[in-house]
VOGU-3710 file (C-alpha; in Angstrom, 3 decimals, decimal comma):
1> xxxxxxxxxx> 0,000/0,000/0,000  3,123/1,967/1,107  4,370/1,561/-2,696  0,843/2,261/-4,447  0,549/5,377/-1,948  3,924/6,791/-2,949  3,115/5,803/-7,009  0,266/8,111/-7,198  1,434/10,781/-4,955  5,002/11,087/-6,029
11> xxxxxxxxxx> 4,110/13,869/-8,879  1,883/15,655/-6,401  3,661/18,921/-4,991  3,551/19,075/-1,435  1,412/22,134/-0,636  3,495/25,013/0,943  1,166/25,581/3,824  2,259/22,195/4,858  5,425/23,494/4,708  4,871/26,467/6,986
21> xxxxxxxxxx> 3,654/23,858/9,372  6,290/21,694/9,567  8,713/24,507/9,849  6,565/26,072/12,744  6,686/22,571/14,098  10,487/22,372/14,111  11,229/25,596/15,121  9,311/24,913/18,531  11,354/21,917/19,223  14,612/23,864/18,161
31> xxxxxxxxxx> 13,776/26,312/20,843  13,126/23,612/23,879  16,222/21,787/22,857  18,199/25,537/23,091  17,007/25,318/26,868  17,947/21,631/27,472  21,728/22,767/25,620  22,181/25,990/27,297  21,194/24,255/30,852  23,415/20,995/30,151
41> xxxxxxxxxx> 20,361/19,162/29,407  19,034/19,452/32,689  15,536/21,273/33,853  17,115/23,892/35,999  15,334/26,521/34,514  11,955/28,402/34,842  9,719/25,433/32,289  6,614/27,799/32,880  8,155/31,352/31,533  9,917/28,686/28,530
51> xxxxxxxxxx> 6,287/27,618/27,768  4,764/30,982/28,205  7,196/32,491/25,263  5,990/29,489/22,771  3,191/31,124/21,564  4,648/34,232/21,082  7,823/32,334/19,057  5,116/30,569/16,798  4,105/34,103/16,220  7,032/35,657/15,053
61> xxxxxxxxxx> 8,454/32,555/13,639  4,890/32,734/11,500  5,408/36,524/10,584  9,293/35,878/9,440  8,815/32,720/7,472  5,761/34,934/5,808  7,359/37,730/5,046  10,784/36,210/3,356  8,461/33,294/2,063  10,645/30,528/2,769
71> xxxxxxxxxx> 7,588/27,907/2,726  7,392/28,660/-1,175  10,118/26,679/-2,306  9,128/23,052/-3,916  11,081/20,549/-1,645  11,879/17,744/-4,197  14,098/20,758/-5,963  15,510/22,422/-2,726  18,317/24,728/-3,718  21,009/27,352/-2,477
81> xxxxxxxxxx> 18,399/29,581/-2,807  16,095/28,007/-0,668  18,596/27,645/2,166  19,715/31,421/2,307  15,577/31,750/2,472  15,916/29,487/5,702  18,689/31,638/6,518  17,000/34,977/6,035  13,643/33,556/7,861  15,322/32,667/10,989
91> xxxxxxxxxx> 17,515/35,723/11,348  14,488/37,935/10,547  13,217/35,944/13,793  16,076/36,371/15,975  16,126/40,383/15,160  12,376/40,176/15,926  12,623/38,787/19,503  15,437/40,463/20,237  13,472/43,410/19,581  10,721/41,991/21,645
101> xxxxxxxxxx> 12,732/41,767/24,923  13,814/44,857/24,578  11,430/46,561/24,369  9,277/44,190/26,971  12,138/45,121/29,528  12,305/48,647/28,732  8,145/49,431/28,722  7,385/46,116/31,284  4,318/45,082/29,338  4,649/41,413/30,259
111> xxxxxxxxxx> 5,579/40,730/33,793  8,887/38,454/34,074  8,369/37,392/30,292  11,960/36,863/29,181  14,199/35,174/26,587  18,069/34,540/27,491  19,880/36,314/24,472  22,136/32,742/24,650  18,896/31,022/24,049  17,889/33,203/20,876
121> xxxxxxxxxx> 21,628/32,595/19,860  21,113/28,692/20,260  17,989/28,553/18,985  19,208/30,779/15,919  21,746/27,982/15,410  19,832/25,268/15,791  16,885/26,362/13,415  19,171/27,103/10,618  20,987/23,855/10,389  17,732/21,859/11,111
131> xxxxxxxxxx> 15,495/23,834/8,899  17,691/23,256/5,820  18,892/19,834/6,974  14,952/18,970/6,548  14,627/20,376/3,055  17,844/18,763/1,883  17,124/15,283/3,808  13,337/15,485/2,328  14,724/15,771/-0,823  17,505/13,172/-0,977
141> xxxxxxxxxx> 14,700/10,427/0,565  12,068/11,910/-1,957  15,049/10,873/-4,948  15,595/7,637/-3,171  12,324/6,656/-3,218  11,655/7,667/-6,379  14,558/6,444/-8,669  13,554/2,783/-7,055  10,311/2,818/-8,262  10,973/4,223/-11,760
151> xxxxxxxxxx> 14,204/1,302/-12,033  11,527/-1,104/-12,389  9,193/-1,504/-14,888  5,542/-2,514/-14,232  3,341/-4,003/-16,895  0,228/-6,072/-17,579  0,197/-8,666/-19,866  -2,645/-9,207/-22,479  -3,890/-12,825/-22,801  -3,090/-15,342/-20,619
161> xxxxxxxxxx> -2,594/-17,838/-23,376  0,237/-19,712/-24,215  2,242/-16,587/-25,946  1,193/-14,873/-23,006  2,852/-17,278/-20,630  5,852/-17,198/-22,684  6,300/-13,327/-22,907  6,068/-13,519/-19,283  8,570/-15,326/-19,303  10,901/-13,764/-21,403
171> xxxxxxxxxx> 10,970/-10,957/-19,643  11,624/-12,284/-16,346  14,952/-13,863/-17,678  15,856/-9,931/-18,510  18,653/-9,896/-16,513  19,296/-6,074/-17,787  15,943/-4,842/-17,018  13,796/-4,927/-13,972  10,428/-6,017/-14,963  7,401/-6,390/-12,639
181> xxxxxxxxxx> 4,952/-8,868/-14,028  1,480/-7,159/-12,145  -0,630/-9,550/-13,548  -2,299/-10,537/-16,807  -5,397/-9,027/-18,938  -7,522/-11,405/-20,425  -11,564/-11,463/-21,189  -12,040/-15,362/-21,046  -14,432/-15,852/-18,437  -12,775/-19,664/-17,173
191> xxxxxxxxxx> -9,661/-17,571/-16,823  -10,881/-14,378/-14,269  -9,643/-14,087/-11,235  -7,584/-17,322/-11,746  -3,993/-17,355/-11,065  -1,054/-18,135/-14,231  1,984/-18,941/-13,157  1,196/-17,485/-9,588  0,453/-14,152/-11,718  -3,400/-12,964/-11,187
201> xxxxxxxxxx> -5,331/-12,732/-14,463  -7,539/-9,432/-14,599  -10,641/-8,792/-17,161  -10,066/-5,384/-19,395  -12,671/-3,600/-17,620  -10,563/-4,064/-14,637  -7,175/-2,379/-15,391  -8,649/0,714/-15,880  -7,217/4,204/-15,262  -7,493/4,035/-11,344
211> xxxxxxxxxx> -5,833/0,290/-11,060  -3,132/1,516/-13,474  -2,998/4,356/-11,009  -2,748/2,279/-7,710  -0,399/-0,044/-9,771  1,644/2,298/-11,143  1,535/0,532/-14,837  4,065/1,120/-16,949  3,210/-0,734/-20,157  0,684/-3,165/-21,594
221> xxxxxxxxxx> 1,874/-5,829/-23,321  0,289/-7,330/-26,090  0,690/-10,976/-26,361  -2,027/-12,596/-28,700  -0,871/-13,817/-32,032  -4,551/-14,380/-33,335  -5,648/-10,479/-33,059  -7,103/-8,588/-35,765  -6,303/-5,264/-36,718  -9,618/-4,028/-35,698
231> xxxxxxxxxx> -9,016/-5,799/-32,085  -5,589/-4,320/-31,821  -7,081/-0,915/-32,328  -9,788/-1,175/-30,317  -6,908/-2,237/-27,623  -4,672/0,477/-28,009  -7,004/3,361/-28,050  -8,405/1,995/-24,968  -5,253/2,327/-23,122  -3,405/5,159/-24,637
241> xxxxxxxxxx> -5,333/7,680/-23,276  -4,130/6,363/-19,585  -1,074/7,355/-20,803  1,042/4,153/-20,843  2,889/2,544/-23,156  1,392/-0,195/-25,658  3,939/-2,840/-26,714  3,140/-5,894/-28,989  4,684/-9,420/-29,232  6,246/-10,115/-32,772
251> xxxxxxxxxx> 4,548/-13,239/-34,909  5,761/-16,797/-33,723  7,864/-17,049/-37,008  9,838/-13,713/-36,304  11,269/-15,371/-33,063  14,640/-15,739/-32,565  15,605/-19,599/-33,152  12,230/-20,106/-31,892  12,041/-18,285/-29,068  10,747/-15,017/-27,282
261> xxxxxxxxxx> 13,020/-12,373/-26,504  12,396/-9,078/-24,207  14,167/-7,408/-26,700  12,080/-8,497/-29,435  8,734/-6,989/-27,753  8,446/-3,208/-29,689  5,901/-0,765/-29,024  3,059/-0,271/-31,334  3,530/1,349/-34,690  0,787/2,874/-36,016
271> xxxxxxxxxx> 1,668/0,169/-39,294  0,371/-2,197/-36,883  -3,288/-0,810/-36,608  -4,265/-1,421/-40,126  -7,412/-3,070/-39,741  -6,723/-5,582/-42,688  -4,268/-8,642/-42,684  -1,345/-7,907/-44,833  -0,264/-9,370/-48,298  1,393/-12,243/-48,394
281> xxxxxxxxxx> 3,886/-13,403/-51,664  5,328/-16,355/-52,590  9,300/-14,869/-53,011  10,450/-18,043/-54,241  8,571/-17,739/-57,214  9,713/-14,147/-57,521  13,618/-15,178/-57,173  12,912/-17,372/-60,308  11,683/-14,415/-62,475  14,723/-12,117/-62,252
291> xxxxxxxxxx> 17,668/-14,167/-61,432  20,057/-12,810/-63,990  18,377/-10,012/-65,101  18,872/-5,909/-65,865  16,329/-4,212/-63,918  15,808/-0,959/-64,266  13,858/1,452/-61,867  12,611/4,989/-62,556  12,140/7,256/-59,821  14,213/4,552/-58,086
301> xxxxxxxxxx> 15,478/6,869/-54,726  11,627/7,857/-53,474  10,234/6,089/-51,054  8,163/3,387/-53,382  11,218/2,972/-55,796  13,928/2,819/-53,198  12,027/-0,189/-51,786  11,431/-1,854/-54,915  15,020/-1,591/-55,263  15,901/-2,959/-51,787
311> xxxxxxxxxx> 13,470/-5,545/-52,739  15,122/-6,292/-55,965  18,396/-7,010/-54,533  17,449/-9,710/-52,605  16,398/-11,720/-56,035  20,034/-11,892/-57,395  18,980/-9,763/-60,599  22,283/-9,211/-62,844  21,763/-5,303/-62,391  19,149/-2,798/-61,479
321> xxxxxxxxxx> 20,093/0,446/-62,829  18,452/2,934/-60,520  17,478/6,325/-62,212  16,776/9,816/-60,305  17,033/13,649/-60,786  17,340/13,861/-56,675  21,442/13,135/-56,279  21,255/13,541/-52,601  19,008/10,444/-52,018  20,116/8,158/-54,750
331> xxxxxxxxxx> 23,832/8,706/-53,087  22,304/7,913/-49,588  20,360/4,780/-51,009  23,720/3,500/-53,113  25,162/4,346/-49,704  23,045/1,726/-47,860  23,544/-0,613/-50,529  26,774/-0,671/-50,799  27,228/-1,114/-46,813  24,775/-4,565/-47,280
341> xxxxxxxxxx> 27,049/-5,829/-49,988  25,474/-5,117/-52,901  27,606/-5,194/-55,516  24,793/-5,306/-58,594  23,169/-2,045/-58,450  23,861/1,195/-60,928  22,936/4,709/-59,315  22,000/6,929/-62,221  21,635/10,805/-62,018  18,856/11,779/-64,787
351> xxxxxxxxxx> 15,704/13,220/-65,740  12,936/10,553/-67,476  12,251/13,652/-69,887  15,321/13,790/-71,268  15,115/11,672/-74,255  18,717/11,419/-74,856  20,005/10,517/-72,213  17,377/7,598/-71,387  17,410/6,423/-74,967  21,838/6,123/-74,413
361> xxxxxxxxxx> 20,534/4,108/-70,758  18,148/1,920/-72,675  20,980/1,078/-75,220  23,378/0,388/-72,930  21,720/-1,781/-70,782  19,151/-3,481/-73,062  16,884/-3,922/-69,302  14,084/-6,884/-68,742  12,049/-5,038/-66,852  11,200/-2,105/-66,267
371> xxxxxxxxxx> 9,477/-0,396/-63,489  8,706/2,800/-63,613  7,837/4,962/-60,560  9,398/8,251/-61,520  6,202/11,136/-61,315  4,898/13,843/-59,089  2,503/13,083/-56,077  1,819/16,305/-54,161  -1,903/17,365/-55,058  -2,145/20,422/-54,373
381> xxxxxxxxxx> 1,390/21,559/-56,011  0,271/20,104/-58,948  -2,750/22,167/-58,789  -0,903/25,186/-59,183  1,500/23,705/-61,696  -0,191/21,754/-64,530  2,584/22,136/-66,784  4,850/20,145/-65,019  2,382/17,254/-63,225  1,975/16,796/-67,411
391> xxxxxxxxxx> 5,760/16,696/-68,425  6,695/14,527/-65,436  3,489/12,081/-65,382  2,461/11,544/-68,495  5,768/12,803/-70,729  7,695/11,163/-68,655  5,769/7,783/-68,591  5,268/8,144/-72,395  8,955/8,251/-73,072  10,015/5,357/-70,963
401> xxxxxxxxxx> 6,951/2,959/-71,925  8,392/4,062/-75,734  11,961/3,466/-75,021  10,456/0,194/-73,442  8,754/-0,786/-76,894  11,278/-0,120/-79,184  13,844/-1,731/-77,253  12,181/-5,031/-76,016  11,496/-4,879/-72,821  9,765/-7,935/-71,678
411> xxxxxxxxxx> 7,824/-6,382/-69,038  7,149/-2,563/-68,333  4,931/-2,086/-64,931  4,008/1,101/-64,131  3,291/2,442/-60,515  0,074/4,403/-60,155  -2,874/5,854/-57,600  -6,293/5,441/-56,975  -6,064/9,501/-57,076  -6,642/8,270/-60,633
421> xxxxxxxxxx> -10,075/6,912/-60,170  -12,734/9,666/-60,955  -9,803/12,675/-60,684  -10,588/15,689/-58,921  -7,156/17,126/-58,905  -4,430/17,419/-61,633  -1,838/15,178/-60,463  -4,486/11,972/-60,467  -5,884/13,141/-63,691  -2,403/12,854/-65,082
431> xxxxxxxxxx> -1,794/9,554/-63,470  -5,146/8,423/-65,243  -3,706/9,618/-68,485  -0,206/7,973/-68,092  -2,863/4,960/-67,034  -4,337/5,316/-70,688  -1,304/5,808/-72,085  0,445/2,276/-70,980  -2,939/0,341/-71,519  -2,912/1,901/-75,382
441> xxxxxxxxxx> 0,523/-0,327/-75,952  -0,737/-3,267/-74,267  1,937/-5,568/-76,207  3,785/-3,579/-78,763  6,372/-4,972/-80,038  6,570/-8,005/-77,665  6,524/-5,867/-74,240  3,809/-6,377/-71,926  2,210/-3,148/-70,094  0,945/-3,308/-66,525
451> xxxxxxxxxx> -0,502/-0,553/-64,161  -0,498/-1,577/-60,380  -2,762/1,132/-58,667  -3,318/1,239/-55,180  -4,091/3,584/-52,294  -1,881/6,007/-49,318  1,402/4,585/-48,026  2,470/4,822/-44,860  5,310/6,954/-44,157  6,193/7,294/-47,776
461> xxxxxxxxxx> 7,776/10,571/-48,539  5,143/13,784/-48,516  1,918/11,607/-46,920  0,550/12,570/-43,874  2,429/9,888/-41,319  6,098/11,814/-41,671  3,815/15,122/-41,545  2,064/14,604/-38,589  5,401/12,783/-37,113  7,078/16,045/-37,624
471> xxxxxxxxxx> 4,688/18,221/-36,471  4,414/16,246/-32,858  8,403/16,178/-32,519  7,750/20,146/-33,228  5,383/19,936/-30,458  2,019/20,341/-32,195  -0,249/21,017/-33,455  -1,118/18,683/-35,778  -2,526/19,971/-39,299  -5,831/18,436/-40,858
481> xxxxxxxxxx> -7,682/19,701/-43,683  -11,300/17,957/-42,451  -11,769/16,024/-39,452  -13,811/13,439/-41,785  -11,729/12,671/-44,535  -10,548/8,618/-44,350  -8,263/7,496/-46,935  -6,899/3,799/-47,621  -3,297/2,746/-46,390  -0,779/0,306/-47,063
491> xxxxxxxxxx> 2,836/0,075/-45,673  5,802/0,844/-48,089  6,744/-3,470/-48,244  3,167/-4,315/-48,971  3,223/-1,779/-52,138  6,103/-2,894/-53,615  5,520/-6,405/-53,121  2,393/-5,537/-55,460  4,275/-4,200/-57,522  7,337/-6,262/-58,156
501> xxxxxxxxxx> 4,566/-9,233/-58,161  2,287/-7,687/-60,832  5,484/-7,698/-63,260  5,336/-11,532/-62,513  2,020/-11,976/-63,227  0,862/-9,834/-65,575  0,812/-10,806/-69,535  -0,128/-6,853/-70,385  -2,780/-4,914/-70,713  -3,992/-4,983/-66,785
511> xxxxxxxxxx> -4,381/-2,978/-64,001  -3,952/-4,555/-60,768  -5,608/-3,329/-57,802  -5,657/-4,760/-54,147  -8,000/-5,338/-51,632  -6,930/-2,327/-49,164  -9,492/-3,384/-45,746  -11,228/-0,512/-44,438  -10,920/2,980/-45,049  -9,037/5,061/-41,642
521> xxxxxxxxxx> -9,804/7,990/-40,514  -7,333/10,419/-40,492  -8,557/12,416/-37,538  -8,572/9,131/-35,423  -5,035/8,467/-36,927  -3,711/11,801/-35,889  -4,640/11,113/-32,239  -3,258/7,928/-32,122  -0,041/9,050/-33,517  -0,001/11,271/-30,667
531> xxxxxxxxxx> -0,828/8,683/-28,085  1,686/6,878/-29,138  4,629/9,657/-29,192  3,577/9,790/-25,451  1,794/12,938/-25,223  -2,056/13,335/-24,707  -4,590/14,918/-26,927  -6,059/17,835/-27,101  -3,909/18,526/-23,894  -0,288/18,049/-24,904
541> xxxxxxxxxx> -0,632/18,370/-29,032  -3,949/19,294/-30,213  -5,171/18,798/-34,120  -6,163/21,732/-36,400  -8,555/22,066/-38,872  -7,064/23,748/-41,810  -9,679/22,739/-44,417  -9,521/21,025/-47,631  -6,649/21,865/-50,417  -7,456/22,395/-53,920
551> xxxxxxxxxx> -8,443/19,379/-55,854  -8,361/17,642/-52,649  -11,137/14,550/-51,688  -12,736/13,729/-48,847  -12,882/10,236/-49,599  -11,273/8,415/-51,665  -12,886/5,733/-54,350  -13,056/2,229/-52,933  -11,590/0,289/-55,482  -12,126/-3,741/-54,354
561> xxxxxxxxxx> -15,712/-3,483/-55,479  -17,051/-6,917/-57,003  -18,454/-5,514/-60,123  -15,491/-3,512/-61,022  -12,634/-6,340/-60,349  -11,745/-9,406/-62,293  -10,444/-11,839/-59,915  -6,544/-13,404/-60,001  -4,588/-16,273/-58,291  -4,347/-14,386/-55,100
571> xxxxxxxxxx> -7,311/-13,383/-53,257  -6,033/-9,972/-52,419  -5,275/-8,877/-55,780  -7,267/-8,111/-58,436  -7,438/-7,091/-62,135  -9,692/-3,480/-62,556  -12,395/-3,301/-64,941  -11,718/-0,123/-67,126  -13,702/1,366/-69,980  -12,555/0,672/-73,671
581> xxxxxxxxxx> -11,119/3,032/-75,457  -9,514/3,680/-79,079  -6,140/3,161/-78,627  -5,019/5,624/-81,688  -6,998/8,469/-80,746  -5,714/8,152/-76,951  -2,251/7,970/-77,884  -2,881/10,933/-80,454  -4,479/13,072/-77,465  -1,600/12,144/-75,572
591> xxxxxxxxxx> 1,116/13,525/-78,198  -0,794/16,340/-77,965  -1,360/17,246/-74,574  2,556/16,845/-73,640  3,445/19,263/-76,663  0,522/22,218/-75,214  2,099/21,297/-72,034  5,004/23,510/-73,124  3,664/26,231/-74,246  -0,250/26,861/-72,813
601> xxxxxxxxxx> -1,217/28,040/-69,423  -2,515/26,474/-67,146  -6,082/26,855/-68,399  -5,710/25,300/-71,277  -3,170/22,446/-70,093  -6,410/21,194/-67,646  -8,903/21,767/-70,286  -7,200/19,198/-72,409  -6,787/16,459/-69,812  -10,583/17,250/-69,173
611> xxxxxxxxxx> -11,221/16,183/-72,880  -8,745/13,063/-72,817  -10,368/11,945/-69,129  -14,357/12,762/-69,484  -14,774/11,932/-65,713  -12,056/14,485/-64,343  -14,212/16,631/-62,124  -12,480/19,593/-60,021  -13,008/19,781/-56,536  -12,738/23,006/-54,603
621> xxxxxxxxxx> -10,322/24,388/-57,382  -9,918/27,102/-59,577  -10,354/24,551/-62,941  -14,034/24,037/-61,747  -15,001/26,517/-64,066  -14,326/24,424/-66,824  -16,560/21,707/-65,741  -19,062/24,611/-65,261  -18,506/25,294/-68,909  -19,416/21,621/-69,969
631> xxxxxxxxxx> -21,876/21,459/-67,851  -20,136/19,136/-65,827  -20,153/18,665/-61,885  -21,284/20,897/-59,147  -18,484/20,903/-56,812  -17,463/23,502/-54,411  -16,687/27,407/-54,866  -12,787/27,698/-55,349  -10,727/28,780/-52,823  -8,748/31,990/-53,640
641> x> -4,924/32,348/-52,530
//
């Protein structure tokens, strides 16, 4: 009880009329012991005039300590300061009944009232050394006590299961950390109240913020390898907001030589609350498709390319020539690639506009494969600059799907969005057109052209996870353009694993979607990303509501629908169910919308694209009087900058 007491209590400040008391308390028992010293600790001296003066000690003691406020200072972080307060305090006393006697001799107010000037020097003595002696003593037991409850480490288990027996465990063989097993959480009603292990098994409804309280709970520990995403959430909002830490056992087949490690149990990422089960591959298969081969990757040091390459490696491909404008990250990537021993991959600074120099790459290298995730992402700069979401995303994608054709390529896959689906800003209207573009070659000359599309990744370069992580290690707030937009996530692996796969499976033509779970809300995401940094919300970091950017949706299109996917071999991916089109007239559009790119404004650049993709509606943009003029789409007013 001692322990709980001193849990809960020890952030508490110890109120300063408390303080006062104590001192007042002290300062008594200074002055009787002044008598007992000056008097050799004997009682030869008038104990009825010593008690008749306590009262009027307490009273100028009171007045001194007031005045010089030496009660103020916060004992757990008793200074120098706070002992020349003590100092101050008590002389101010001394002066005062000195002052007293005086002037009680001189005028004879109180009959035979009297304090020995040897007492008042004793006493002065005495009070000084024991008054800060307290504060320092307080504070040294106050550290004590303190640094040996924070060495250990109290958490809660959840599920009592078998994983749950062996986390426990594991981390009482941590010989380098002090772990407190409190007891286990788990909502099987034949395990309440029962004991595991000699460990007491607690429903969730239990450990609530007052037992974590009494308990002083560190961390909850999640230890069930059957939990859903949706479970798992559910979980960790429940106890983030008591401000602990959420931790989560690794899968079975991620232990080390078959066994559970402390070291191996990390706190939750917010990867981990996906409420879908992740994509599986078959990598053998994988290995077998580009053992030997040039690969070559466009836009190959972003965050989706950079992982396709680190991907790549691991299939023993003969080289992957990795092409980027951005020399800083392409040398950190070759960087990291180099230090894992990879000796096959080619870091190439260039543009995939520049026809020469790609067309002198493509000779050179005479690649397999190609994929090609070179383009602009960022909506609303795209918004304001047409021109170049068309030179990058659809020139750019034109040239290397040509350069793909003529020089027999076996297998072009192009990386796209489901921005693209029913556009309402530029940038996914020109990934629909690049889209068009690749499905118009299907298999010229021998090469087969796929589109994998798929939704957000998490913590890919410019989405919202690095955003809002920034913004918390700023300290807040976090930025959010409507508290009800939800958007579809997938992590950085999962996406390239589509990717890399869909150049496997594909024989041209397709565009391959994936089943994506449910949409998240981003608002709910924000506060769990603060929850987990270990701050509380609105309290600590608080989320703003900026509203929404030009061209920006509030939700995005669900793409797994039945009756707009063909099924494939894998129950997660799927084929999308597009529109026909004439492939001449598309590709003739095309030509002709990267040549106005260079000259038109911005106007006239959009107005295009709205001809080439009939469905490319603006959303709270200046371009939505153009679907005005067509009589297309309501939309909202545009916002003026």
């Amino acid at each position: 009880m001692i322990r709980a007491f001193l849990l809960k209590n020890t952030n508490v400040y110890v109120s300063k009329w408390l303080i006062f008391g104590i001192d007042l308390f002290l300062l008594i028992n200074c002055l009787l012991f002044s008598y007992f010293i000056r008097f050799n600790f004997s009682v030869n001296f008038d104990v009825k005039a010593m008690i008749d003066t306590i009262p009027f000690v307490i009273v100028l003691g009171g007045l001194s300590f007031l005045l010089v406020g030496s009660h103020k200072g916060v004992i757990r972080h008793t200074s120098e300061k706070d002992a020349v307060n003590v100092f101050l305090a008590v002389s101010l006393l001394a002066w005062f009944e000195i002052l007293f006697v005086g002037l009680n001799r001189y005028f004879s107010v109180i009959d035979s009232f009297t304090i020995p000037l040897t007492i008042i020097a004793i006493q002065f003595i005495l009070s000084v050394l024991v008054l800060i002696s307290s504060r320092f003593i307080f504070k040294a037991v106050y550290h004590h006590i303190t640094t040996v409850i924070e060495s250990s480490t109290n958490v809660m288990i959840y599920g009592a299961g078998d994983s749950g027996i062996l986390t426990c465990q594991a981390i009482k063989g941590d010989k380098k950390n002090n772990f407190q097993v409190i007891g286990f959480i788990d909502d099987d009603k034949l395990k309440r109240n029962k004991k595991v292990h000699g460990i007491t098994v607690f429903r969730r409804s239990s450990v609530n913020l007052d037992f974590i309280i009494k308990y002083g709970i560190h961390e909850i520990i999640i230890a069930i390898q059957t939990m859903s995403g949706e479970q798992l959430t559910e979980i960790v909002d429940y106890y983030l907001e008591f401000n602990v830490k959420v931790k989560i056992v690794p899968n079975v087949s991620e232990w080390l030589h078959g066994s559970l490690h402390s070291g191996q149990i990390k706190e939750v990422r917010i990867e981990d609350l996906l409420n879908r089960t992740p994509i599986k591959l078959d990598n053998s298969k994988l290995m077998e498709e580009f053992v030997g081969k040039t690969v070559f990757v466009t836009g190959g040091a972003g965050s989706i390319g950079s992982e396709i390459v680190r991907q790549l490696v691991t299939y023993h491909c003969a080289r992957i020539v990795v092409i980027d404008q951005a020399e800083s990250v392409l040398y950190e990537l070759e960087q990291e690639l180099i230090q894992k021993g990879a000796e096959n991959v080619i870091a190439i600074v260039g543009d995939v506009r520049d026809y020469s120099k790609m067309n002198l790459l493509f000779e050179e290298y005479l690649p397999v494969y190609v994929f090609h995730a070179a383009a602009y992402k960022h909506v609303p700069l795209m918004e304001q600059n047409p021109y170049e979401a068309v030179k990058v995303n659809v020139g750019g994608t034109k040239l290397i799907a040509d350069l793909s054709s003529k020089y027999g390529v076996s297998k072009f896959v192009m990386v796209s969005t489901d921005k693209a689906v029913n556009p309402s800003n530029v940038m996914g209207a020109t990934k629909r057109i690049a889209e068009i573009y690749v499905g118009s070659l299907k298999n010229k000359d021998g090469t087969k052209f796929i589109t994998t599309r798929f939704g957000n990744v998490l913590g890919s370069n410019g989405s919202v996870i690095p955003l809002f992580r920034k913004q918390i290690l700023n300290g807040g707030p976090l930025s959010l353009t409507h508290k009800e937009i939800t958007r579809y996530f997938m992590t950085i692996p999962e996406a390239c694993q589509l990717v890399i796969e869909a150049g496997v499976m594909g024989s041209g033509g397709e565009i391959f979607i994936f089943d994506m779970g449910e949409s998240v809300k981003i608002f709910d995401l924000a506060k769990r990303m603060i929850y987990l940094s270990g701050f509380s919300y609105p309290n600590e970091i608080d989320i703003v509501i900026t509203g929404l950017r030009p061209g920006e949706k509030l939700y995005e299109e669900l793409l797994a629908e039945k009756e707009n996917t063909l099924p494939t071999h894998h129950e997660k991916i799927m084929i999308a169910k597009v529109h026909c089109f004439d492939p001449e007239k598309k590709q003739e559009e095309i030509a002709a919308l990267c040549v106005l790119a260079l000259s038109a404004n911005s106007m006239t650049i959009v107005e295009k694209m709205k001809e080439i993709v009939p469905e490319f509606i603006s959303n709270n943009s200046a371009y939505q009087v153009l679907d005005k003029k067509h009589g297309k789409g309501e939309g909202e007013q545009p916002r003026m900058s």
